[in-house]
C-alpha positions in Angstrom: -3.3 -98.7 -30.9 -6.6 -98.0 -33.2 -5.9 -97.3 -36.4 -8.6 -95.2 -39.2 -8.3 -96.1 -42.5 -10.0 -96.4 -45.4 -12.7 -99.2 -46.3 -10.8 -100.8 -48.9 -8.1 -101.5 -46.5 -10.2 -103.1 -44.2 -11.4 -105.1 -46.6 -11.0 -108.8 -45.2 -8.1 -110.1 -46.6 -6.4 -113.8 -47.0 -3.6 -114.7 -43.9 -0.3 -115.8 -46.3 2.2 -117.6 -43.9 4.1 -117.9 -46.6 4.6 -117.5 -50.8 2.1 -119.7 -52.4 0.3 -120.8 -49.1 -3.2 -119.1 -48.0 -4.4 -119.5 -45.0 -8.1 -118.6 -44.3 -9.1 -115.9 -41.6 -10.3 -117.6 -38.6 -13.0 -115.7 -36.3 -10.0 -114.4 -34.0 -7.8 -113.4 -36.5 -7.4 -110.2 -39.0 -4.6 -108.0 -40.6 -3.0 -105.1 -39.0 -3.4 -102.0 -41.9 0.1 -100.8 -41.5 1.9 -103.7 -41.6 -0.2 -107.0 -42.5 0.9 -108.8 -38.8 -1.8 -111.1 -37.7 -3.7 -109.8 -35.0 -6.5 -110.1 -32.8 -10.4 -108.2 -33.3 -11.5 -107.0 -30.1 -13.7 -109.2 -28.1 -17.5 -109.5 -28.0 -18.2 -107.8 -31.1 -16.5 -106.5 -34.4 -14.7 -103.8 -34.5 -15.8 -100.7 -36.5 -15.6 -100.3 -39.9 -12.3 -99.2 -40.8 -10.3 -100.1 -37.6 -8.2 -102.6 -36.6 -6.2 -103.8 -33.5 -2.4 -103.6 -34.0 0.1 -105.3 -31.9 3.7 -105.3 -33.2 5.6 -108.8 -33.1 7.7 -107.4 -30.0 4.3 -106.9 -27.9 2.1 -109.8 -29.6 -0.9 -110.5 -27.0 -1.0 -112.9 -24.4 -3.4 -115.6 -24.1 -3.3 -117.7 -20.8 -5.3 -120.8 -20.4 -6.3 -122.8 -17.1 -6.5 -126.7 -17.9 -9.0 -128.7 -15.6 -12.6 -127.9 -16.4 -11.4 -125.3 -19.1 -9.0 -127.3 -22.2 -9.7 -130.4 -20.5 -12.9 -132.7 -19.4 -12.0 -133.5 -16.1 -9.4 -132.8 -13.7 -5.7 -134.5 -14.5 -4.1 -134.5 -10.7 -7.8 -136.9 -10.3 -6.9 -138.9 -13.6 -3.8 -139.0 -12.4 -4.0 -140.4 -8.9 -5.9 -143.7 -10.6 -3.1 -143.8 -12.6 -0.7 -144.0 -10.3 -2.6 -146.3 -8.4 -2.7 -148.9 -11.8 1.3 -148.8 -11.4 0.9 -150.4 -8.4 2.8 -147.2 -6.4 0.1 -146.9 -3.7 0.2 -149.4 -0.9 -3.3 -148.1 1.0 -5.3 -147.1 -2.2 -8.5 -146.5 -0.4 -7.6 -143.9 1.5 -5.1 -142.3 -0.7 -8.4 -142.0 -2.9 -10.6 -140.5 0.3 -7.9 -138.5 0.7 -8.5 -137.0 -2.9 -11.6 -137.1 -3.0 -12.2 -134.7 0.3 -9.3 -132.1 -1.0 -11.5 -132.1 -4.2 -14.5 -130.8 -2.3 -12.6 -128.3 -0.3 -11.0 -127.1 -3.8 -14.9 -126.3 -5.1 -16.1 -125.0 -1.6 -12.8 -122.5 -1.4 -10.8 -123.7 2.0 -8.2 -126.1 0.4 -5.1 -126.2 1.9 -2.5 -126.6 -0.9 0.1 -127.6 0.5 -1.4 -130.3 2.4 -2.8 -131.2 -1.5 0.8 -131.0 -3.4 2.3 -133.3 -0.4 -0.1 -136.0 -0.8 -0.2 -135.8 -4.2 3.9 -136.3 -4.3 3.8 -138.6 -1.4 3.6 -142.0 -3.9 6.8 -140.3 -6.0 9.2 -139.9 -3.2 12.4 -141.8 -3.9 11.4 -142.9 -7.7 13.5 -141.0 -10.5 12.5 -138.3 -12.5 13.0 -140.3 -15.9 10.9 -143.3 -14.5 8.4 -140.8 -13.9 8.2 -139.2 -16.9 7.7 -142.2 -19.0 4.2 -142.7 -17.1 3.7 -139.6 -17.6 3.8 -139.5 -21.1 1.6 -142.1 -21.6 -0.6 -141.2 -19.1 -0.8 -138.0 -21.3 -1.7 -140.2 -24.3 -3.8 -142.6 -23.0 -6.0 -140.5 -20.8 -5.5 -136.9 -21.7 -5.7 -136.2 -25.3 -9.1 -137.9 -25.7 -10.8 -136.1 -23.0 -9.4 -132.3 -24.4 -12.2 -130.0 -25.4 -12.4 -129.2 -28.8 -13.7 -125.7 -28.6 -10.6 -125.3 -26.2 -8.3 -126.3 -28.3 -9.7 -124.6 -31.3 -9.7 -121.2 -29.1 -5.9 -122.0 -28.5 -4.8 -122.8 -31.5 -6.4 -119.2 -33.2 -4.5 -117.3 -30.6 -0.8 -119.1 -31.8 -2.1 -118.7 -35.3 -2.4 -114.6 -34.9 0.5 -114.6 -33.9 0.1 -114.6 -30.3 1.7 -116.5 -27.4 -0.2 -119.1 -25.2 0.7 -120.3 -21.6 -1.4 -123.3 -19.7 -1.3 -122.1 -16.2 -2.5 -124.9 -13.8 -2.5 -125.8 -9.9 -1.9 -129.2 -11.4 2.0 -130.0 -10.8 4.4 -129.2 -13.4 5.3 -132.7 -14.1 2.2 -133.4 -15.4 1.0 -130.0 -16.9 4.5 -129.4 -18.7 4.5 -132.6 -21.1 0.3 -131.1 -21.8 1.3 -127.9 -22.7 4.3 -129.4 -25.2 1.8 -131.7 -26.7 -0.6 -128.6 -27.3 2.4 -126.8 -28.9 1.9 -123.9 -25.9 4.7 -121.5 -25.1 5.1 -122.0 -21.9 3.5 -124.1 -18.7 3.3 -122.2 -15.4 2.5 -125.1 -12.6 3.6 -126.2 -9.5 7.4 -127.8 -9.5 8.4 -130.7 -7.5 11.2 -130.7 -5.7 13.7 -133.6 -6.7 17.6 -134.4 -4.7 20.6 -135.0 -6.3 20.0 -138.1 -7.9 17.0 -136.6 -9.8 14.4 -138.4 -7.5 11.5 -136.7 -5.9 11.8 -135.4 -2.9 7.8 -134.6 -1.7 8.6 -130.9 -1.2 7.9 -128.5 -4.1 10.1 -126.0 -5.5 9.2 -121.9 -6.1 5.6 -120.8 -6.3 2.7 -123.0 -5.9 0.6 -122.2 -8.6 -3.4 -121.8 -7.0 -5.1 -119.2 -6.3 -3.0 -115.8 -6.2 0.0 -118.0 -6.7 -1.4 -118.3 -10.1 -1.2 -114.5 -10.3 2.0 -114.9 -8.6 3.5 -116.9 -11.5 1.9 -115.2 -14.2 3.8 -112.0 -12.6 7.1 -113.5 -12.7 6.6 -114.5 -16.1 5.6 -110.9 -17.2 8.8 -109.6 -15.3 10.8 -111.8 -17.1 9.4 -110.8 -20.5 9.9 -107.3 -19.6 13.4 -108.2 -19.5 14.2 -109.1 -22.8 11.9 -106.5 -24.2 8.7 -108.5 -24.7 5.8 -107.6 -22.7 2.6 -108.2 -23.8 0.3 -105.5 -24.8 -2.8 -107.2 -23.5 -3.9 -110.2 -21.6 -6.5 -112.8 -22.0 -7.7 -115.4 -19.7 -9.3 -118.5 -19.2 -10.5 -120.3 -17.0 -13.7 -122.1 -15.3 -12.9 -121.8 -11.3 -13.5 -118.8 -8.9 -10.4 -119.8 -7.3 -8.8 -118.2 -10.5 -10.6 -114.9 -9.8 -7.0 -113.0 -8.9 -6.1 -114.4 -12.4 -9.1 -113.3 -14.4 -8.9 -109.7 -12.4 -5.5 -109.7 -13.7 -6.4 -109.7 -17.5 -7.7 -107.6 -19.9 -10.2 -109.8 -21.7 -11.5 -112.5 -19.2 -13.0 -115.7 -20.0 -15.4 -117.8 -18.3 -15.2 -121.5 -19.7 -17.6 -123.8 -17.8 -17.7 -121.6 -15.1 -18.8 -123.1 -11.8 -21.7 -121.3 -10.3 -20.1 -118.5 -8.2 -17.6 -117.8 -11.1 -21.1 -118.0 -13.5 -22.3 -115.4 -11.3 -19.5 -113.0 -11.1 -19.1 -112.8 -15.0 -22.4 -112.2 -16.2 -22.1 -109.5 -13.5 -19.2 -108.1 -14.8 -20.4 -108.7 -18.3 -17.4 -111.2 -18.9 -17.9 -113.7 -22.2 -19.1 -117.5 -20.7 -18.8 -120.0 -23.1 -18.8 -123.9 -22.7 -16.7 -126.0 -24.9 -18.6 -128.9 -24.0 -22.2 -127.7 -25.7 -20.5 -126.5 -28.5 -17.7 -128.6 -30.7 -15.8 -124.4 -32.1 -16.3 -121.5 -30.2 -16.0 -118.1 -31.9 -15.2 -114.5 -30.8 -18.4 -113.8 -29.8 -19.1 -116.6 -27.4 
């Protein structure tokens, strides 16, 4: 809701998390005039003198962030594969890696098969335990992820949890890899692809529930919003990132699209639509106005 009031009370003002602890604004971040919750100025330009956006903790905003190509430099299920290749888990490595390499173009050019992708991606896991894999995984995660995260990303992240409102990586990365991300980046939530595992907790090569790419991504996000709804917590508004045009269903979805190193039919279609592009490679912070 848009709220009048007068100029002193819109006055910027110092974010207290707590007695004794001042926090400065950030670019994203403001007061609600009723009731001092952190919130969010609308996008693209300041608000109007006197007005500000208020979202009640019940509601807060909902930021939702794709991760190859948008928080990170580079593409994980890629940096992954060589990884799994160092453990010495793939017996033909060349053409595991040709493999790879050809799904990558079909991801760019639009015909990827998915399912095809997820099974050969799963294919060097079958039979190994899900504990064994997690330990590579969490210092695959350390060793080659956190370096190669894009500052402005993360920055643009961490403004949305410090107003107050909740994050979710969505990825059509699999979930054993993009859940142990999204805990390190202290996200709520990671929507990805699930493998399937048996009863002794070992891979299986299926996958389990929605594949997250494409309108699966929309899919998910759905289900997540149903779920919310549930307990009383849907989100009053919707922002979205991403650098892809496969994640168009997802952007269309959102109230405040993003375009973060957009590939060029994704470049096209937002300064079309007049959606913000920013690249968090150029530029170490990114503000509001990007």
């Amino acid at each position: 809701m848009t709220r009048t009031s007068s100029s002193s009370a819109a006055r910027p003002r110092a974010l207290s998390a707590a007695p004794d602890v001042e926090i400065c604004r950030t670019p994203l971040a403001d007061l609600c005039a009723d009731c001092d919750a952190v919130t969010l100025l609308p996008p693209l330009s300041p608000p109007e003198e006197g007005h500000v956006r208020h979202h009640c903790a019940l509601d807060a905003p909902l930021a939702v962030f794709d991760l190859d190509d948008t928080l990170l430099d580079g593409d994980c299920t890629g940096m992954w594969m060589r990884w799994m290749v160092a453990c010495g888990w793939i017996k033909d490595v060349d053409a595991f890696m040709a493999i790879g390499e050809r799904h990558q173009v079909q991801y760019h050019a639009g015909t990827l098969d998915i399912h095809e992708h997820t099974g050969h991606l799963l294919s060097p896991l079958v039979g190994r335990h899900r504990d064994e894999v997690r330990r590579e995984v969490d210092d695959f995660v350390e060793e080659m992820v956190m370096p190669r995260l894009l500052e402005g990303g993360i920055a643009r992240l961490a403004e949305h949890g410090e107003a107050g409102h909740r994050t979710l990586i969505i990825s059509a990365s699999m979930h054993h890899l993009v859940g142990p991300i999204a805990s390190r980046l202290t996200a709520d939530g990671a929507l990805a692809t699930h493998p399937a595992f048996d009863e002794q907790g070992c891979f299986t090569g299926a996958t389990s529930g929605i594949v997250t790419f494409r309108e699966g991504k929309l899919a998910a996000l759905d289900d997540w919003l149903a779920g919310a709804e549930r307990i009383h917590r849907t989100p009053q508004s919707l922002w979205g990132y991403s650098d892809s045009h496969n994640d168009l269903p997802l952007l269309e979805r959102v109230d405040f699209p993003h375009a973060t190193q957009p590939d060029a039919p994704l470049r096209q279609l937002a300064e079309a639509r007049g959606w913000p592009v920013v690249d968090w490679r150029l530029s170490r912070l990114s503000r509001l106005s990007d």
